[in-house]
Backbone bond lengths (Angstrom), bond angles and torsions (degrees), N, CA, C in turn:
res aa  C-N    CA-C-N  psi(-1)  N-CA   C-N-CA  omega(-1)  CA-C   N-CA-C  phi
1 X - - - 1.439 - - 1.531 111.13 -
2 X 1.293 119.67 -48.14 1.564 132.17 167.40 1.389 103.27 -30.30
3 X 1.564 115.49 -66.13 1.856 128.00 177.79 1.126 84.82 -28.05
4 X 1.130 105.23 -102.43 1.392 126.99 -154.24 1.946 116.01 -29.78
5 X 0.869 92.24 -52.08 1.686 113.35 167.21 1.526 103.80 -33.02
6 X 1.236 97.09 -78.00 1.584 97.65 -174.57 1.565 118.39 -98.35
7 X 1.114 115.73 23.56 2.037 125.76 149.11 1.722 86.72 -84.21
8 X 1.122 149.93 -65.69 1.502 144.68 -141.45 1.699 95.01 -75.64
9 X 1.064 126.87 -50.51 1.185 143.40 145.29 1.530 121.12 -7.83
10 X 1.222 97.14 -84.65 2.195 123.45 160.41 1.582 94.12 -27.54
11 X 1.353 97.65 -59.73 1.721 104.34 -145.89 1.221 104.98 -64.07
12 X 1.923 129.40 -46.00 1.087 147.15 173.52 1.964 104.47 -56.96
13 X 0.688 114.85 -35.69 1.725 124.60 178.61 1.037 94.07 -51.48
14 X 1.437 106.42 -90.27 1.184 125.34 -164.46 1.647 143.57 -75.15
15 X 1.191 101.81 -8.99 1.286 114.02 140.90 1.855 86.73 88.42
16 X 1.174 138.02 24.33 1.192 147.99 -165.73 1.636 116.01 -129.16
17 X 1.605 114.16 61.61 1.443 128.66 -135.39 1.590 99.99 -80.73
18 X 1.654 109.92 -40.17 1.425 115.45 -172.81 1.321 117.48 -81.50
19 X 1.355 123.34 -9.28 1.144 128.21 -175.05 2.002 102.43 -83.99
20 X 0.784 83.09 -66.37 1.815 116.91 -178.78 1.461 92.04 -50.98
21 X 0.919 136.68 -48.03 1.669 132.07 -167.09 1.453 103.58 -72.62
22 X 1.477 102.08 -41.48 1.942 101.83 -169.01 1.580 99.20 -73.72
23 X 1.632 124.99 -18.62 1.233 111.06 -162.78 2.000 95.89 -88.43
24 X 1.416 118.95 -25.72 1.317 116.89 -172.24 1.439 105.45 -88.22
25 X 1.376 106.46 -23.47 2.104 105.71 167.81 1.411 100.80 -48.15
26 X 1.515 110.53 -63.85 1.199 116.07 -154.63 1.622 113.98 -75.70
27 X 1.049 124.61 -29.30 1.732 139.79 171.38 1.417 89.40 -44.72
28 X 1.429 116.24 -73.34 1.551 122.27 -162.23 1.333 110.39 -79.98
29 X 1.788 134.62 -57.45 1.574 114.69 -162.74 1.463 87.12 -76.33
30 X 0.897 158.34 5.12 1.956 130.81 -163.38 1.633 98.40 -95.42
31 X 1.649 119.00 -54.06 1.267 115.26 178.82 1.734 106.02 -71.30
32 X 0.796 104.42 -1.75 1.798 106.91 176.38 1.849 108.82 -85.38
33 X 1.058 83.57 -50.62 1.811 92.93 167.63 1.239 102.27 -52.59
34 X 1.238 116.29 -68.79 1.912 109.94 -144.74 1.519 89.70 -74.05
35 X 1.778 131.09 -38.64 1.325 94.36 -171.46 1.908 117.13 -76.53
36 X 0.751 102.58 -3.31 1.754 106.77 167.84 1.835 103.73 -71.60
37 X 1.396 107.10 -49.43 1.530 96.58 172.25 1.611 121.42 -56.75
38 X 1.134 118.43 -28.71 1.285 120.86 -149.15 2.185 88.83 -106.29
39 X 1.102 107.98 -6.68 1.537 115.46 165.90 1.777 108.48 -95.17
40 X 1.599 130.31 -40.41 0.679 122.98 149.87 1.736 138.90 -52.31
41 X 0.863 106.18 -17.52 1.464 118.63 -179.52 1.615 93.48 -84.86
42 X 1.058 109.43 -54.45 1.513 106.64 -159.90 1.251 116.08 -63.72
43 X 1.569 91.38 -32.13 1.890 98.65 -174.99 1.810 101.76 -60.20
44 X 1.680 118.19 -62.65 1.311 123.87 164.15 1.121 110.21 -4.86
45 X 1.726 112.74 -96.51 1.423 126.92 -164.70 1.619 120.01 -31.67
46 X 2.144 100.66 -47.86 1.571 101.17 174.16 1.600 118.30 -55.99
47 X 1.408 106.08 -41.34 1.016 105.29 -153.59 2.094 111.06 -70.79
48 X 1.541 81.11 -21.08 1.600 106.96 172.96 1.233 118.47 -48.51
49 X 1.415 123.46 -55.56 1.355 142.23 -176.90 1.552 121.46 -74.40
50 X 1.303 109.39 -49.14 1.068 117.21 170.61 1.717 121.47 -62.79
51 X 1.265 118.82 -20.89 1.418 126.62 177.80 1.904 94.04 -95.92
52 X 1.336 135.64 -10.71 1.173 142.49 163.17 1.761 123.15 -52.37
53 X 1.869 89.42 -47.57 1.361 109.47 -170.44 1.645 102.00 -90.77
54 X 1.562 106.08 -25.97 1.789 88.31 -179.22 1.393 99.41 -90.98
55 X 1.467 153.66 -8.37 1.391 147.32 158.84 1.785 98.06 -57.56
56 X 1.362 124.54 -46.30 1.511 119.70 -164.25 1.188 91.56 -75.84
57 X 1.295 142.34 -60.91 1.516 125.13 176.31 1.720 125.62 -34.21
58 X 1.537 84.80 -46.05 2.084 89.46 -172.91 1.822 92.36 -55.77
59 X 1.511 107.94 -56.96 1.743 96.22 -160.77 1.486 104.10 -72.09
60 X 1.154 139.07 0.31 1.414 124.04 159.66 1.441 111.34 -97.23
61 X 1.019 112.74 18.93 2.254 115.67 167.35 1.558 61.56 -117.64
62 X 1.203 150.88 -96.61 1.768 124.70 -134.69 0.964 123.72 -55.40
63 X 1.952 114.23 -18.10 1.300 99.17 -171.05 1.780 107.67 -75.08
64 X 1.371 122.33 -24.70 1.699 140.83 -171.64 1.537 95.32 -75.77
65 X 1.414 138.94 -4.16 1.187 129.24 176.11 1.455 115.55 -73.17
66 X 1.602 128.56 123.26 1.424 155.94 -176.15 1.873 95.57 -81.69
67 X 1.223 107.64 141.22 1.326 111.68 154.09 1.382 130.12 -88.15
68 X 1.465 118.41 128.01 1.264 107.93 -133.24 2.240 93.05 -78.47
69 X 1.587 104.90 -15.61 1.680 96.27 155.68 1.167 121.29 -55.70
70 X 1.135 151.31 -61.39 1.605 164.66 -161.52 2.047 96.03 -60.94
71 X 1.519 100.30 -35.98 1.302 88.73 -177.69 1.361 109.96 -114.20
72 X 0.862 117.21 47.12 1.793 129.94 168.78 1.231 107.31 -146.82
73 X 1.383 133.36 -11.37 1.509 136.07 119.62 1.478 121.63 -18.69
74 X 1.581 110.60 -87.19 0.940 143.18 166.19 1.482 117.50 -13.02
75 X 1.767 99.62 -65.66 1.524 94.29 -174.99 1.940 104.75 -109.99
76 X 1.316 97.19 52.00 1.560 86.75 178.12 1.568 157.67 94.52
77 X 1.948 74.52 -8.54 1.598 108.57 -144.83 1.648 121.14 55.70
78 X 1.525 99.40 51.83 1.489 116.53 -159.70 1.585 128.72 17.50
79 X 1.304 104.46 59.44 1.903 115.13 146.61 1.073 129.73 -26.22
80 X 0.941 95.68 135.06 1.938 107.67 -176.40 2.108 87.20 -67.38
81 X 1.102 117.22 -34.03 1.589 102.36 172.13 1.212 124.46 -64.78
82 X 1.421 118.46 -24.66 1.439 100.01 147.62 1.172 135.03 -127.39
83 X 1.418 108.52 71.46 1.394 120.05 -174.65 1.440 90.04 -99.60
84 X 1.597 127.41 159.84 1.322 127.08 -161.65 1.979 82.41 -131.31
85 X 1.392 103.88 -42.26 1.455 83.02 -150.26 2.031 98.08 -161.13
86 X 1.423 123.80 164.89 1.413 93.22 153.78 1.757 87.37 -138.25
87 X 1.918 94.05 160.26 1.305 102.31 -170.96 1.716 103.07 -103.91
88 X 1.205 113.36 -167.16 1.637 119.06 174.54 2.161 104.12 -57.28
89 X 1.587 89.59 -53.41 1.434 79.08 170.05 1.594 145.68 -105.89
90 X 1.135 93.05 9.37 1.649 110.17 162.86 1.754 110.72 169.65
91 X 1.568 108.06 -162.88 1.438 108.27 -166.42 1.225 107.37 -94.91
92 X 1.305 116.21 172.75 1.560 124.84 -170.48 1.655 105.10 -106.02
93 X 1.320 144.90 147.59 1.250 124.32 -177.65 1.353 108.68 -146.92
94 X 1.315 139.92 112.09 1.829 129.64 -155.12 2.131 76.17 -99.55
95 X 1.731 89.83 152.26 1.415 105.72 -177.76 1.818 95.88 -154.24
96 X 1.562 96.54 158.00 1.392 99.80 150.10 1.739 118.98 -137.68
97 X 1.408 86.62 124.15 1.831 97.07 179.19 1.654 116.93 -49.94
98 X 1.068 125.27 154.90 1.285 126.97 157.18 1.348 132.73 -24.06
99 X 1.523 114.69 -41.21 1.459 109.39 -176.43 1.747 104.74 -92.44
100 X 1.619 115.63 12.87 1.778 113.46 177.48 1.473 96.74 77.06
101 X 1.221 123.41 38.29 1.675 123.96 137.21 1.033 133.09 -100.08
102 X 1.565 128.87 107.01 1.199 127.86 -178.94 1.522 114.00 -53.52
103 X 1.736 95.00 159.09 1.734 83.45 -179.23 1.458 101.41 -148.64
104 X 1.101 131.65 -157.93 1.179 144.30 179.84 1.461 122.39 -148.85
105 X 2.004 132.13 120.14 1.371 99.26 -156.23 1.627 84.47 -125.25
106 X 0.852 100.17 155.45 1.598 102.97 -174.72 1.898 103.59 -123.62
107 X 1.223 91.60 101.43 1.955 97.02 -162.75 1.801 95.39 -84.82
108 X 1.215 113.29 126.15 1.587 111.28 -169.83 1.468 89.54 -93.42
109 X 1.390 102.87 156.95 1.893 140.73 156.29 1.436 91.80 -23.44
110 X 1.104 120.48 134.92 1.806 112.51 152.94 1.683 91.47 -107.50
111 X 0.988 139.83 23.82 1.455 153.39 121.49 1.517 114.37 -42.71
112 X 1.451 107.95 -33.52 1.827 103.44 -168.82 1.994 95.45 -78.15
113 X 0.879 129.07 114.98 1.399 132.41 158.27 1.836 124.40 -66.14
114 X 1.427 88.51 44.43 1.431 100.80 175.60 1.597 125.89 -101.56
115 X 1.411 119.08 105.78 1.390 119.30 167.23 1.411 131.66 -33.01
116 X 1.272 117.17 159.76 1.435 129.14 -178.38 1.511 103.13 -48.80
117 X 1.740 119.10 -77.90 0.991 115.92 178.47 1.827 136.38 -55.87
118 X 1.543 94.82 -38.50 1.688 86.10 161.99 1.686 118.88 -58.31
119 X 1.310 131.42 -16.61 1.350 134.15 -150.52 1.820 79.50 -106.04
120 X 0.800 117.72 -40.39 1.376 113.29 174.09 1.220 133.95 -57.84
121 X 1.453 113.11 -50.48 1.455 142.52 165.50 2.107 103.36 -45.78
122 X 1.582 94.29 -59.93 1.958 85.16 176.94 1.020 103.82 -86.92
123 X 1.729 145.33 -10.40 1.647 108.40 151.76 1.675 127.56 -50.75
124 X 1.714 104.47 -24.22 1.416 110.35 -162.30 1.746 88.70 -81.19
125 X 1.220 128.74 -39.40 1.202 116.33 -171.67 1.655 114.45 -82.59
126 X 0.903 104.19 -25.33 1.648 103.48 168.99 2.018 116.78 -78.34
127 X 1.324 100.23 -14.35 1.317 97.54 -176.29 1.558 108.14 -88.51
128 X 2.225 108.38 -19.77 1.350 106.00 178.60 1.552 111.51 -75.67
129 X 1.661 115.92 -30.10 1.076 111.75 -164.09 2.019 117.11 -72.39
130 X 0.924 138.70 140.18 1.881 134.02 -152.35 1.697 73.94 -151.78
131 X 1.163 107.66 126.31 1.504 113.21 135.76 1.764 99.00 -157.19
132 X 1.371 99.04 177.94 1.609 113.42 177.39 1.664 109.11 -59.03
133 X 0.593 102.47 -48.73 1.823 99.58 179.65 1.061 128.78 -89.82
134 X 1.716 109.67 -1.53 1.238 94.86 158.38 1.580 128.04 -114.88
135 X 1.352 126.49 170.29 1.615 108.01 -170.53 1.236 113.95 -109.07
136 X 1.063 122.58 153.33 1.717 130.37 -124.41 1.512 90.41 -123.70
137 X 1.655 99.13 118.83 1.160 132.35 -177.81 1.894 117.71 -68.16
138 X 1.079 99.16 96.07 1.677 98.94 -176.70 1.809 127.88 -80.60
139 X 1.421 86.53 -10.70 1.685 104.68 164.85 1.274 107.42 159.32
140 X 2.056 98.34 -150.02 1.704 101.55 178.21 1.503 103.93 -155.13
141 X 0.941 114.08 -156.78 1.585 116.29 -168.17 1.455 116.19 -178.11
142 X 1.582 108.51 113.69 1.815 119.04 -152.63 1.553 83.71 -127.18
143 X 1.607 107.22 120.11 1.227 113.98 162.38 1.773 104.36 -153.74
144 X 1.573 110.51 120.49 1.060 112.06 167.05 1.585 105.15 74.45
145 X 1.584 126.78 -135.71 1.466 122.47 141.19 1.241 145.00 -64.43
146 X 1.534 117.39 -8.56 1.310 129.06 -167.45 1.501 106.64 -100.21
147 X 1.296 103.78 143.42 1.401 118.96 -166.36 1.612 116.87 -129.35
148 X 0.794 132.81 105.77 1.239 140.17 -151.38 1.445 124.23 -101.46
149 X 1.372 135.25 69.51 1.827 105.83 -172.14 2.320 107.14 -85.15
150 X 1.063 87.72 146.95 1.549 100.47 -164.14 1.890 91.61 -111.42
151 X 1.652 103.43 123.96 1.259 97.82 179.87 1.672 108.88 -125.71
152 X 1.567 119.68 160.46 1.814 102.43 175.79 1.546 94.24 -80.57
């Protein structure tokens, strides 16, 4: 601010208006520019990465996606014989896949008014969460309205 102070100063002295003006344009807009560039850049790059990490999430919930044939195979074309149970939001269904892994299918509400991507988002969080007591989510299965979580 001082600079500047006494260039406006200079300029008024000396009576040398065009000279003095291009040198205080340039003092002030040039570092004014680059730090706006160098905020623009930054914003980019974040915004870069972060849309990096929610694409790597989507293809690891796609890669855990079941076909919803293979799993209506599986459980019977879901039979009341193997129905295990029903929960608040849908029924429980024990199956075994093709390669002789038992599974567990958990057929949701088509009552739940939940989108593709939100339904995606809590497979991804249920697939991060692992502890001993709970049972470990091997994927899901989105076809049409039916929503599928697939458990071992």
């Amino acid at each position: 601010m001082l600079y500047i102070y006494i260039l406006i100063n200079l300029m008024l002295y000396t009576g040398k208006r065009s000279n003095i003006s291009r040198i205080v344009l340039i003092t002030t807009e040039v570092p004014t520019v680059i730090v706006l560039l160098i905020i623009l850049i930054w914003f980019f790059v974040r915004r870069a990465r972060k849309e990096k990490v929610e694409n790597d999430e989507i293809i690891s919930a796609e890669s855990s996606q079941f076909n919803f044939s293979s799993i209506t195979v599986a459980t019977n074309n879901f039979s009341n014989g193997n129905k295990l149970g029903r929960e608040g939001f849908g029924d429980v269904y024990k199956g075994v896949l093709s390669n002789g892994q038992e599974i567990a299918v958990k057929r949701l509400s088509k009552k739940t008014y939940q989108g593709e991507p939100e339904f995606k988002n809590e497979v991804l969080l249920l697939a991060k969460l692992q502890h001993r007591n709970l049972i470990r989510l091997l994927g899901f299965c989105l076809k049409g309205e039916e929503r599928l979580l697939i458990y071992k």
